[in-house]
Kinemage of the C-alpha trace (Angstrom):
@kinemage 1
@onewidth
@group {chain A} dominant
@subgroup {mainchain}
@vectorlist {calphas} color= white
{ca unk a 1} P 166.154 103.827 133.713
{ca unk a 2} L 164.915 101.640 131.286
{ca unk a 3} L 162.037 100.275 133.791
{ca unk a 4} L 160.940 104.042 134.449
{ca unk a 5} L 160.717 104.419 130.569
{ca unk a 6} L 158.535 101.166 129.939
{ca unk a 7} L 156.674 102.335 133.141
{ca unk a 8} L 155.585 106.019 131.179
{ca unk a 9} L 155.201 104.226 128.092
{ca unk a 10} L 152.719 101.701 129.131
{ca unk a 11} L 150.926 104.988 131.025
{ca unk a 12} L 151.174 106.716 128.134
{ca unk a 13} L 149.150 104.164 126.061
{ca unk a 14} L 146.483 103.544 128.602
{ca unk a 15} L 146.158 107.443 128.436
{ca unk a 16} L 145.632 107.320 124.654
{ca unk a 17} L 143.372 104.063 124.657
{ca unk a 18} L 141.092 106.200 127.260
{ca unk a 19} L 140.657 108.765 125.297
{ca unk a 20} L 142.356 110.842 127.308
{ca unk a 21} L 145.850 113.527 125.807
{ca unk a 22} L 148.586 111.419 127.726
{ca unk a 23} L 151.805 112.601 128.995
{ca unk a 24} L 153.324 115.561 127.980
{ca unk a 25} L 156.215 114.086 126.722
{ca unk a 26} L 153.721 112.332 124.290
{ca unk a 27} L 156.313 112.497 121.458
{ca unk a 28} L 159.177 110.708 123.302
{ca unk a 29} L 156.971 108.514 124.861
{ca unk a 30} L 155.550 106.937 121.267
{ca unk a 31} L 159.257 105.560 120.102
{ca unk a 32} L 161.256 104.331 123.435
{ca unk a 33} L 164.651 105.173 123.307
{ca unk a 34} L 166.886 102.858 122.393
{ca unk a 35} L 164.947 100.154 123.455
{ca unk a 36} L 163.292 97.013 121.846
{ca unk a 37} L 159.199 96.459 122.501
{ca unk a 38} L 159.950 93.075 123.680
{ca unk a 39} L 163.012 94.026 125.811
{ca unk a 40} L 160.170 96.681 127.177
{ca unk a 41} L 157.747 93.983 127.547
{ca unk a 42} L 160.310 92.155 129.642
{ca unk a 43} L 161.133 94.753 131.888
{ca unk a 44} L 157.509 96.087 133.115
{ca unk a 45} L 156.051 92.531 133.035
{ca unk a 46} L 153.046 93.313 130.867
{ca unk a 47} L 153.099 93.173 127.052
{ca unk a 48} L 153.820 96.467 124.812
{ca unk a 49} L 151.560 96.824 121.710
{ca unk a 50} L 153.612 97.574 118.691
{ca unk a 51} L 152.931 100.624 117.179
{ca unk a 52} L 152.656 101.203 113.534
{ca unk a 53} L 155.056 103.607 111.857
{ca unk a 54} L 154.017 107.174 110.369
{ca unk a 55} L 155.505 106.075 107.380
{ca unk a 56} L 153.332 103.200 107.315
{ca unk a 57} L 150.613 102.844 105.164
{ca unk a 58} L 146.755 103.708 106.227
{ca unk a 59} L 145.011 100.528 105.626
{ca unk a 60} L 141.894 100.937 107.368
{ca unk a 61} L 141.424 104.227 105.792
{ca unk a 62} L 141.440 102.304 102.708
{ca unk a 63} L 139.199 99.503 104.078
{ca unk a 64} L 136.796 101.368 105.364
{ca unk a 65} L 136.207 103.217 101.900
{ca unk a 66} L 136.256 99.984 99.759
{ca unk a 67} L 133.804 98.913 102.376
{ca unk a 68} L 131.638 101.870 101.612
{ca unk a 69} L 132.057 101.606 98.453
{ca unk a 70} L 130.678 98.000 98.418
{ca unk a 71} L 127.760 98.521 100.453
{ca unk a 72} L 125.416 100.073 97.955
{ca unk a 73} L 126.033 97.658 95.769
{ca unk a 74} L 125.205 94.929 98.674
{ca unk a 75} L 122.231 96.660 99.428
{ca unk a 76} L 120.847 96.903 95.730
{ca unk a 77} L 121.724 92.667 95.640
{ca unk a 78} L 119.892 92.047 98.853
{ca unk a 79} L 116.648 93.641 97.509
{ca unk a 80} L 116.916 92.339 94.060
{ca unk a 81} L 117.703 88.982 95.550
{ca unk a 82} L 114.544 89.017 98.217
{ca unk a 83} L 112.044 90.259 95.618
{ca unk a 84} L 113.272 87.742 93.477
{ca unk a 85} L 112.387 84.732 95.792
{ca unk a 86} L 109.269 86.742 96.438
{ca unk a 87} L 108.276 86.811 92.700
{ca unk a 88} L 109.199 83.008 91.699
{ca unk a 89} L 106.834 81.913 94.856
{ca unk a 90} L 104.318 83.715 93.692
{ca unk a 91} L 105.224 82.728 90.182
{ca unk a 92} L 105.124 79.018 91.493
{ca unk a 93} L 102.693 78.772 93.829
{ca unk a 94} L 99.786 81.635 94.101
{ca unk a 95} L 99.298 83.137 90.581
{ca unk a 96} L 97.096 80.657 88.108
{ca unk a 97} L 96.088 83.296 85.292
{ca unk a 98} L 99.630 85.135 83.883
{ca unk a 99} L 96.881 86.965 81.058
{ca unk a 100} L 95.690 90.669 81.720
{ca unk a 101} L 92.576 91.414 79.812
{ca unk a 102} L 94.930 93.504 77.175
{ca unk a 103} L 95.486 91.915 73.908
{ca unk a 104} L 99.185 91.975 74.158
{ca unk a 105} L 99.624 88.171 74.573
{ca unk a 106} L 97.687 87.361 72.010
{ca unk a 107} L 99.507 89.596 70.019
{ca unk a 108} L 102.762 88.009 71.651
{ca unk a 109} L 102.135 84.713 70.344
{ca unk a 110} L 100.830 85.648 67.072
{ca unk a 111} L 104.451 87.092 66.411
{ca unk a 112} L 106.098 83.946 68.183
{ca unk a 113} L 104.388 81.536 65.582
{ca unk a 114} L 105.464 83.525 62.820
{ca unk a 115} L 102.088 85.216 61.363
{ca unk a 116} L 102.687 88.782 61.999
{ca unk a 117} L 102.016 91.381 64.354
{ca unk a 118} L 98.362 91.178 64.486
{ca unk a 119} L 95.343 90.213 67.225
{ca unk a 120} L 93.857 87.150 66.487
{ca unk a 121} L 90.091 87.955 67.799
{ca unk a 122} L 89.818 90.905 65.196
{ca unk a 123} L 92.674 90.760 62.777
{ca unk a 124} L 94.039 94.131 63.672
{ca unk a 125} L 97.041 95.236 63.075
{ca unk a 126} L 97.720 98.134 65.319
{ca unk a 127} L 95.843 97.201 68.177
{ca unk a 128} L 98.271 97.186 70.934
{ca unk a 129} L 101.369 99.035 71.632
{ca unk a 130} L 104.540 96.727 70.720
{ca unk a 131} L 106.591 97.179 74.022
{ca unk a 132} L 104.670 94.510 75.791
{ca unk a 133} L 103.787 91.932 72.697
{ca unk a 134} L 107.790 92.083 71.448
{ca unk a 135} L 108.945 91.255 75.165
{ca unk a 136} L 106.537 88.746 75.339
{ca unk a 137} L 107.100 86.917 71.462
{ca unk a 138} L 110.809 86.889 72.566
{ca unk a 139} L 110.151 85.090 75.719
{ca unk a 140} L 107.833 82.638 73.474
{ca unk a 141} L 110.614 82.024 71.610
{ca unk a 142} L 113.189 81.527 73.734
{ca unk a 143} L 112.290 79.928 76.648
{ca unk a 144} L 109.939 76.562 77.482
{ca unk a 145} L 106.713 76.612 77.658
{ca unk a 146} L 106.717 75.290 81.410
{ca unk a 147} L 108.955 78.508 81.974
{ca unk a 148} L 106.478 81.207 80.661
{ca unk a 149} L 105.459 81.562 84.447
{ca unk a 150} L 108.596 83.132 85.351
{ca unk a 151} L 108.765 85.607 82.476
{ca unk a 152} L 107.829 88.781 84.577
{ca unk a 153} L 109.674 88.181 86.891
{ca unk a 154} L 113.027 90.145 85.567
{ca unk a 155} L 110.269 92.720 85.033
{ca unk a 156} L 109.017 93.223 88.352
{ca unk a 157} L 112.877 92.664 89.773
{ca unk a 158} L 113.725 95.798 87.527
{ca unk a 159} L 111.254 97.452 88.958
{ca unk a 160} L 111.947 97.111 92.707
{ca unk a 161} L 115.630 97.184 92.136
{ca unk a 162} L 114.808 101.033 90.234
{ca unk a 163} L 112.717 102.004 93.493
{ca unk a 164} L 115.680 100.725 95.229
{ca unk a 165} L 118.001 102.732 93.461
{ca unk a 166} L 116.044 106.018 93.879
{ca unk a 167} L 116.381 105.254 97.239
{ca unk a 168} L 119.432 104.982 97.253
{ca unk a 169} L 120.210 108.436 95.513
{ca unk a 170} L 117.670 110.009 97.831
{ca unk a 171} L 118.820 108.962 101.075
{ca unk a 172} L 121.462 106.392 101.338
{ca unk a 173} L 121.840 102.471 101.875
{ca unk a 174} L 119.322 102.491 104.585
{ca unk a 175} L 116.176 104.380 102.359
{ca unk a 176} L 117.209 101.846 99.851
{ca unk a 177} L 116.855 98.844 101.829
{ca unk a 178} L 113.674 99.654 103.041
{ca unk a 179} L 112.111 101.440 100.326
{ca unk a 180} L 112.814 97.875 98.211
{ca unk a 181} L 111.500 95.796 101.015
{ca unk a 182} L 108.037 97.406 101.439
{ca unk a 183} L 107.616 97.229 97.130
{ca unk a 184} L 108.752 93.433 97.563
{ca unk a 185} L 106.542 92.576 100.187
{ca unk a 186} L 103.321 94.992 98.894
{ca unk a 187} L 100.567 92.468 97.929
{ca unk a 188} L 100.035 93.638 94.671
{ca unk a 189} L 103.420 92.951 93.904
{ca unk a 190} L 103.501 89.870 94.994
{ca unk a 191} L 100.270 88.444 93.672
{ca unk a 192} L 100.645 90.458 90.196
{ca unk a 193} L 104.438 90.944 89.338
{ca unk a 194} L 104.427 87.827 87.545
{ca unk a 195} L 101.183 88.368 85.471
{ca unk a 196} L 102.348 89.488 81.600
{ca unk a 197} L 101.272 92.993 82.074
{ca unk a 198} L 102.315 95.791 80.209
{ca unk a 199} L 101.906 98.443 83.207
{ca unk a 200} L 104.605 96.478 85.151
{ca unk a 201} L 106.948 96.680 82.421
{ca unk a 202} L 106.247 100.531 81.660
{ca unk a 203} L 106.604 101.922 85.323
{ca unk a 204} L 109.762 99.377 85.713
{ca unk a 205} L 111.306 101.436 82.649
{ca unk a 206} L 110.295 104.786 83.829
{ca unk a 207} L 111.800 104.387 86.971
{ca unk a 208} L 115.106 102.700 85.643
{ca unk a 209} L 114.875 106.578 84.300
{ca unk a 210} L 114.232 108.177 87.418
{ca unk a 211} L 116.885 106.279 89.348
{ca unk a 212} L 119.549 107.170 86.357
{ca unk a 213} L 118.816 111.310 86.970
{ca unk a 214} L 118.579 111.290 91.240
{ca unk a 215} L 121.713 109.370 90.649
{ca unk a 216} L 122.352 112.130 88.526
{ca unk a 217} L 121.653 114.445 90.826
{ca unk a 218} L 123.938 113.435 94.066
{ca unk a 219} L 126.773 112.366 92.238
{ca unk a 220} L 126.628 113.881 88.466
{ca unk a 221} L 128.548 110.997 86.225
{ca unk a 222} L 131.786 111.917 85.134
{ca unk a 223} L 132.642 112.335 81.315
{ca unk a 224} L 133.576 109.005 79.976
{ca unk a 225} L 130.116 108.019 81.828
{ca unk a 226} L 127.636 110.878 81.424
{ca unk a 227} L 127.291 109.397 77.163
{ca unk a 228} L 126.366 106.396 78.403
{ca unk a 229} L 124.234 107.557 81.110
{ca unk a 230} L 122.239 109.895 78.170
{ca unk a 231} L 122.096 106.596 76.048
{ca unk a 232} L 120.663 104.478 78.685
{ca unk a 233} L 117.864 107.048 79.546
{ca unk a 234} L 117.448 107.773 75.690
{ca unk a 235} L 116.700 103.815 74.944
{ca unk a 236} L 114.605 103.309 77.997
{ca unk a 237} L 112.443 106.287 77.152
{ca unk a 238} L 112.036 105.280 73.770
{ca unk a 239} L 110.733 102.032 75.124
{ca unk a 240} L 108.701 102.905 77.776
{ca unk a 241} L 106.551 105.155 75.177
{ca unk a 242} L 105.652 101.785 73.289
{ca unk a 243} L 104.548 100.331 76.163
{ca unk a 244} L 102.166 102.438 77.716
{ca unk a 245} L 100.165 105.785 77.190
{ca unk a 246} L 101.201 106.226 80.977
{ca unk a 247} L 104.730 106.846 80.235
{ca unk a 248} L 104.867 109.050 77.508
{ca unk a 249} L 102.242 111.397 80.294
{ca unk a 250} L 104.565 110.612 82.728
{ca unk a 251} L 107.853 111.085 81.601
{ca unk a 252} L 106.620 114.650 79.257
{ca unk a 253} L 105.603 115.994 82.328
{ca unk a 254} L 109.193 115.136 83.649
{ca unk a 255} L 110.807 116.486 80.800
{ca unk a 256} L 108.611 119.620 80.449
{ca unk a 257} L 109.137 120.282 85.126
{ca unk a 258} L 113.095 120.315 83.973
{ca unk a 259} L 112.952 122.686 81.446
{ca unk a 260} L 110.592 124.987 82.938
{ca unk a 261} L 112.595 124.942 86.587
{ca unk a 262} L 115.208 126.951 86.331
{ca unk a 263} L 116.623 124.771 89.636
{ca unk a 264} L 115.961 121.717 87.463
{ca unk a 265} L 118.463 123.259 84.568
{ca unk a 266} L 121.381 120.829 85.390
{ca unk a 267} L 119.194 117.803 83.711
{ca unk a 268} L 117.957 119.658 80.775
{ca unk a 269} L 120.539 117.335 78.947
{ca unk a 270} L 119.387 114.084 80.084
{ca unk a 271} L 115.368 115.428 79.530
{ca unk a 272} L 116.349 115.913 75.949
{ca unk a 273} L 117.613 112.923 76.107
{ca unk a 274} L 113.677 111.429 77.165
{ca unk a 275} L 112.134 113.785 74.514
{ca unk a 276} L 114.604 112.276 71.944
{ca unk a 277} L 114.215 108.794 72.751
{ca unk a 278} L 109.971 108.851 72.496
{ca unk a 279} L 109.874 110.765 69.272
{ca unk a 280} L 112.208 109.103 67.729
{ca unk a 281} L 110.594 104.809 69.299
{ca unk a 282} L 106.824 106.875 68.115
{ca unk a 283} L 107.743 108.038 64.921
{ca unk a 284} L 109.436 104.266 64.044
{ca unk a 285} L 106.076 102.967 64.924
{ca unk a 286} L 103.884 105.467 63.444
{ca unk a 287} L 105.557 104.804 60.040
{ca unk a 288} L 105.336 101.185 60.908
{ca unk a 289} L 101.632 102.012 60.924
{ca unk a 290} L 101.415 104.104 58.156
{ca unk a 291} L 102.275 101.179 56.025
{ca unk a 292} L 100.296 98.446 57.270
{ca unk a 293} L 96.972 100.294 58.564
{ca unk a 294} L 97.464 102.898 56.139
{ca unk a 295} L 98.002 105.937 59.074
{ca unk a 296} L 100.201 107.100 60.556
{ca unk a 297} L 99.388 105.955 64.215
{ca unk a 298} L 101.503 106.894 67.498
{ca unk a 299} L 99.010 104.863 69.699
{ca unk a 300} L 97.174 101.610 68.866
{ca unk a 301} L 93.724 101.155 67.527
{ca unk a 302} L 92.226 100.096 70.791
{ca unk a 303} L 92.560 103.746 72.263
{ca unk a 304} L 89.377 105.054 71.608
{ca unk a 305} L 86.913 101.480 72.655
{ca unk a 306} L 88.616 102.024 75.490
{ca unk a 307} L 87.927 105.951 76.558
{ca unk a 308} L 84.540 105.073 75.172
{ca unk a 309} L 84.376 101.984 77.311
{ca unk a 310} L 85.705 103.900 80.593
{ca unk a 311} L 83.814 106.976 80.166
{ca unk a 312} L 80.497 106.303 78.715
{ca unk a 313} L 76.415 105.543 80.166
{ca unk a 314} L 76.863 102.134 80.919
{ca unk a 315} L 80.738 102.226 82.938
{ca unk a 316} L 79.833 104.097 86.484
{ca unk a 317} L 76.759 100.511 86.635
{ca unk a 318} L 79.301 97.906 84.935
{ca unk a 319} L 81.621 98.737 88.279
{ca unk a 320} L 79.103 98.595 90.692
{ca unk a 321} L 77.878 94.933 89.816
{ca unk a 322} L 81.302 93.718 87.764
{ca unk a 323} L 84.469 95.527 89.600
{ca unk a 324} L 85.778 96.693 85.856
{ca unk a 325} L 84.658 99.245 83.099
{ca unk a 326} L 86.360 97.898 80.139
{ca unk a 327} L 83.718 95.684 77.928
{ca unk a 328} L 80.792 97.795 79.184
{ca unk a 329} L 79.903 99.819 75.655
{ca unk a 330} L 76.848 98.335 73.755
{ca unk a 331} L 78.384 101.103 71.085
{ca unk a 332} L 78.669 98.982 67.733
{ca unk a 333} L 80.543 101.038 64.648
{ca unk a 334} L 80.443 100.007 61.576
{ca unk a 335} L 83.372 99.973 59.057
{ca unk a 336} L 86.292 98.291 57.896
{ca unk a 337} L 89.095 100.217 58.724
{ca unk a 338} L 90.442 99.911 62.037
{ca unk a 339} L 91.696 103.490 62.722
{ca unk a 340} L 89.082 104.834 61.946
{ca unk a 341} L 86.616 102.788 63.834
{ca unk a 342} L 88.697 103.798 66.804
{ca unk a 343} L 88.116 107.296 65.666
{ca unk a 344} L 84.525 106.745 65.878
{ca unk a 345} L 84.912 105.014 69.592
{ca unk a 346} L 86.749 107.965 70.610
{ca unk a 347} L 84.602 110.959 68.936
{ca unk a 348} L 81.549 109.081 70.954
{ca unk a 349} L 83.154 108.956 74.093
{ca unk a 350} L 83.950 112.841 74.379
{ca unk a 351} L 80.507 113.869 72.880
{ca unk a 352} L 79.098 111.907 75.851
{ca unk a 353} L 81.256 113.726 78.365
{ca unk a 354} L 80.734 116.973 76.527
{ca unk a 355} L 77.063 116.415 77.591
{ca unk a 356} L 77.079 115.211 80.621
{ca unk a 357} L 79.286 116.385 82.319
{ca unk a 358} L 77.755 115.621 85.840
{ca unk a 359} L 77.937 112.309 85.274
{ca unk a 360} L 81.423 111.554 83.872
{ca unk a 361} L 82.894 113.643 87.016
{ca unk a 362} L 80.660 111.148 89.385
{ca unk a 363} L 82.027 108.098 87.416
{ca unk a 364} L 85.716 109.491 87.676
{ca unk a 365} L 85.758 109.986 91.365
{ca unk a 366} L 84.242 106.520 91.531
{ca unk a 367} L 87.131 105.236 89.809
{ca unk a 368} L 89.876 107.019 91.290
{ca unk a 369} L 88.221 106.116 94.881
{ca unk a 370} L 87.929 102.595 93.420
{ca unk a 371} L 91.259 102.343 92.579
{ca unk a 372} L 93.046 104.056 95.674
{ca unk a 373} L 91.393 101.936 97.954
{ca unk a 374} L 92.248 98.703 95.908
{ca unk a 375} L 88.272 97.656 96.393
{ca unk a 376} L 87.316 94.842 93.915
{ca unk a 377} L 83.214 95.431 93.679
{ca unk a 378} L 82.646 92.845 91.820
{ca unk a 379} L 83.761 90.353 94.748
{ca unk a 380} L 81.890 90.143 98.357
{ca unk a 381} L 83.714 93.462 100.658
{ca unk a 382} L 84.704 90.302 103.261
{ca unk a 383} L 86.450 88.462 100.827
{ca unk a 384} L 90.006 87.866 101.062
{ca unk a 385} L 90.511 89.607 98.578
{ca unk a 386} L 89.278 92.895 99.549
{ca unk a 387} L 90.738 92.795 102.609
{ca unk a 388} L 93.838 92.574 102.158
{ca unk a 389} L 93.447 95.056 99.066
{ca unk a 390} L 92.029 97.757 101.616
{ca unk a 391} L 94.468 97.321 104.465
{ca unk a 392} L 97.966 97.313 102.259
{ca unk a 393} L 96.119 100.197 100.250
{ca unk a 394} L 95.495 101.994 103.217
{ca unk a 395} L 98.678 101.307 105.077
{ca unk a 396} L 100.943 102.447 101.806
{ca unk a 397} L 98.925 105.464 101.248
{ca unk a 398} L 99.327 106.728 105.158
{ca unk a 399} L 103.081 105.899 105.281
{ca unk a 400} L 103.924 106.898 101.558
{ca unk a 401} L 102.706 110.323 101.963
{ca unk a 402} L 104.120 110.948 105.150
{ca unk a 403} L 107.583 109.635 104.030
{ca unk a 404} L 107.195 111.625 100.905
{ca unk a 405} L 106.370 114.805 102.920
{ca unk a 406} L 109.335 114.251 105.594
{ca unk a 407} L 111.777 113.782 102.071
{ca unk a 408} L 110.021 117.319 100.616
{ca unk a 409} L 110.708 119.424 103.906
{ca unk a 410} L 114.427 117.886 104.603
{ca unk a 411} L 116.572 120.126 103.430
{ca unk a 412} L 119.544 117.317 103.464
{ca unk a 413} L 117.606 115.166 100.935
{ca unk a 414} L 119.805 115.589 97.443
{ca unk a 415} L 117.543 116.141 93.943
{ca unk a 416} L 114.580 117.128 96.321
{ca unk a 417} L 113.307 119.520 93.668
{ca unk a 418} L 113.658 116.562 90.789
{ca unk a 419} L 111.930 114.263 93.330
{ca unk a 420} L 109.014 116.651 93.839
{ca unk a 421} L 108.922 116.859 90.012
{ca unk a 422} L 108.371 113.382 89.459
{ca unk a 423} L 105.828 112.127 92.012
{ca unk a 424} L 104.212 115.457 90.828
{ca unk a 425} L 103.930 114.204 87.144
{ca unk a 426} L 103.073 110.787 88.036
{ca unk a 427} L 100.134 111.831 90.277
{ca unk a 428} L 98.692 114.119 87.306
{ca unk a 429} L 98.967 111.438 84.818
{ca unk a 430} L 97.646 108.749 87.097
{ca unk a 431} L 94.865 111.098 87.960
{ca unk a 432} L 94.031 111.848 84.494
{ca unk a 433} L 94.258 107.907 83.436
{ca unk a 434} L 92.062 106.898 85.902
{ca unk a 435} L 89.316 109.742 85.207
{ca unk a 436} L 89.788 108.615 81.442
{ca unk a 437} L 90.566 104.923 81.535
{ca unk a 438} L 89.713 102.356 83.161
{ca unk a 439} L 89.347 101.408 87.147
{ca unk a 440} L 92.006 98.950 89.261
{ca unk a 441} L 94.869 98.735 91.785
{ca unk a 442} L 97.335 98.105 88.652
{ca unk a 443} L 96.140 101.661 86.675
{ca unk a 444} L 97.623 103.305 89.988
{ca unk a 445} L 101.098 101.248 89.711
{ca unk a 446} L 102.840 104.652 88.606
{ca unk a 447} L 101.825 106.142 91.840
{ca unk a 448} L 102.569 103.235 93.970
{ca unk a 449} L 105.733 103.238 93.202
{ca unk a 450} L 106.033 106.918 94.700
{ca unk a 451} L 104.440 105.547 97.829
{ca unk a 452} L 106.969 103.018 97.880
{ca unk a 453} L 109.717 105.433 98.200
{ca unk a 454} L 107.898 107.177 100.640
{ca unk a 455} L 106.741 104.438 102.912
{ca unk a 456} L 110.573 103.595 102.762
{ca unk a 457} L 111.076 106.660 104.198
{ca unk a 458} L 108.997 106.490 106.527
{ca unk a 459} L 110.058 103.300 107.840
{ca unk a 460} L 113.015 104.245 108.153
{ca unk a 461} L 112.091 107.504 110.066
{ca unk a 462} L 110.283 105.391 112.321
{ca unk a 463} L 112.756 102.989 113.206
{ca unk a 464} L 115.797 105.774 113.478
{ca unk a 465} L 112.761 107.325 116.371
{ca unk a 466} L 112.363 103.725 117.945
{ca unk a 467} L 116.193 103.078 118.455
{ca unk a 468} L 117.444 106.596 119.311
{ca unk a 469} L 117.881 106.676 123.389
{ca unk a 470} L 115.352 108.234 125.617
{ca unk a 471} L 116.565 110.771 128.152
């Protein structure tokens, strides 16, 4: 008797381990009567696996969620921890000049030394937006000089590890992984990241944004978190609009997409919450500036030489033969006062383009094809340089907007409608920037970092088509 039983037991759970229903006496089968699993084991002459009680408790239920749990978390350290490497090599080894042509390191070591927030060449006081030059003077301060080539690099890291993030909202672990690998290994990241330049520290703070309200989107916080959720966007807003024209275009168009939508209306909070935080960091400085330029300023002085600079008779030649528009005026203005020499600058510039009209749209879509392309003119089109510039440029801009399209028409993607809204804001205000301002691969960061996300995708796409089995 007890041999038959071990017998229909053991068939019982080769049944189950098969796949297949078992014996009908299924039930009886899973608890043998009476009997002992190793008196069982003894008797049929192969081993009996124990079985685990009903009353037991589900472990591997448990696992398995702490697991999944952990793994966007593991996913977010891997990137951070690969663009990091990638941004003290190039820290270490390849960048020489850490300096963008902008003012705000001077600045940033005028404040370090103790003599105010001023630019040396000039003397003026409002000349910059503070964002950059206070990150900077704190870095002066705190850390050695033979350090100063690593202070980006938390920059740049925020920035990828925000992309990441997105990514992560958007479409999971595996859009995360790869969207942070192609902005790590991009080679304007690489070679720039650790340059002292305020555009990397702007889009790194908008994005910190947009990763806070996709997050937002897929899993709304709960209570106790949703205050400090509205406080983190609040503060980086604020910041980001002292750190670069860019943002505040940027992140207003952002804000003004979720309260038009009415499918955006969820996020009106945390848009308030972006409107708040820039008029409240712009009105702080344009008070600062009322009192020592004696205006009240919500830019910098420095605005105007450089529309006048990007937009006027001399820019469209100064790119041809130098690569760059900025330092191409011959317009001198006379005068003492800063803001309003800027003024001056400025009411020049739009007279121009008032007048010739022909011209200015000729010497934008020079600089927006300029830019896209990543072309350097003032360097040989063989040089290494170039090259590289053109393929990566090319590459991101084929696989970013396909990725981007395949995330618009998927009607699984969470917060596609906030997604849509904020590569369509960036792309305005990195149009308009470039048809105002001035000409380079970085003026286009904004947008690169929505063809980061998509080339994720993309990649990802691609390799999900490469592995899946062929009939």
């Amino acid at each position: 008797m007890a041999r038959r039983e071990a017998r229909e037991y053991r068939e019982c759970l080769s049944a189950e381990q098969r796949g297949q229903p078992g014996c009908p006496a299924r039930e009886s089968c899973r608890e043998p009567r009476g009997q002992d699993t190793n008196e069982l084991s003894r008797l049929s002459g192969q081993p009996i696996p124990a079985i685990a009680s009903p009353l037991a408790p589900h472990t591997e239920p448990a696992r398995a969620k702490r697991v999944g749990r952990a793994l966007p978390l593991r996913v977010l350290a891997f990137v951070a921890v690969a663009c990091g490497v990638i941004q003290i090599g190039s820290a270490a080894c390849v960048v020489r000049d850490f300096e963008t042509p902008n003012a705000s390191a001077a600045i940033g070591r005028s404040l370090a030394l103790g003599h105010g927030y001023r630019y040396p060449a000039n003397g003026a006081l409002a000349y910059h937006l503070p964002g950059e030059p206070l990150y900077l003077a704190a870095a002066f301060r705190v850390l050695p000089e033979r350090a100063w080539r690593y202070i980006h690099v938390p920059v740049t890291l925020l920035l990828v590890t925000s992309i990441a993030a997105a990514g992560l909202a958007v479409g999971g672990p595996p859009l995360a992984m790869a969207a942070g690998l192609v902005a790590s290994v991009d080679p304007f990241v690489v070679a720039h990241g650790p340059v002292w330049d305020d555009l990397f520290l702007g889009v790194a703070l908008d994005w910190t944004i947009f990763a806070l309200l996709l997050r937002a989107a897929t899993m709304p916080p709960r209570r106790s978190a949703a205050a400090v959720v509205w406080l983190a966007v609040f503060s980086c807003a604020g910041a980001a609009a002292l750190t670069r024209l860019e943002s505040l275009l940027v992140l207003g168009g952002v804000a003004a997409s979720v309260s038009i939508a009415p499918r955006l209306r969820p996020f009106r909070r945390l848009a308030f919450a972006m409107v708040a935080g820039m008029t409240l960091a712009l009105g702080a400085w344009g008070a600062r500036n009322a009192g020592a330029v004696g205006h009240f300023l919500v830019g910098s002085t420095h605005d105007g030489k450089t529309l006048e600079e990007s937009t006027g008779p001399l820019t469209r030649r100064v790119i041809l033969t130098d690569g760059r528009a900025g330092g191409s005026s011959d317009t001198i203005v006379a005068g003492t006062d800063e803001v309003e020499r800027d003024r001056q600058f400025a009411r020049d510039a739009w007279r121009y383009v008032s007048t010739h009209p022909i011209e200015f749209v000729e010497t934008a879509a020079l600089k927006v094809a300029v830019s896209a392309i990543g072309l350097d003119l003032g360097q040989p089109a063989r040089s290494a340089r170039n090259v590289a510039a053109l393929v990566s440029s090319m590459v991101l801009l084929v696989i970013g907007v396909y990725g981007l399209r395949s995330l618009g028409h998927s009607g699984a993607v969470p917060g596609r409608d906030l997604l849509a809204a904020i590569v369509g804001a960036t792309a305005l205000a990195t149009l308009s920037t470039l048809m105002l301002g001035p000409v380079g691969m970085r003026y286009r960061l904004g947008l690169s970092a929505c063809l980061y996300l998509g080339g994720g995708a993309a990649a990802r796409r691609i390799a999900s088509a490469a592995a899946a089995p062929t009939l």
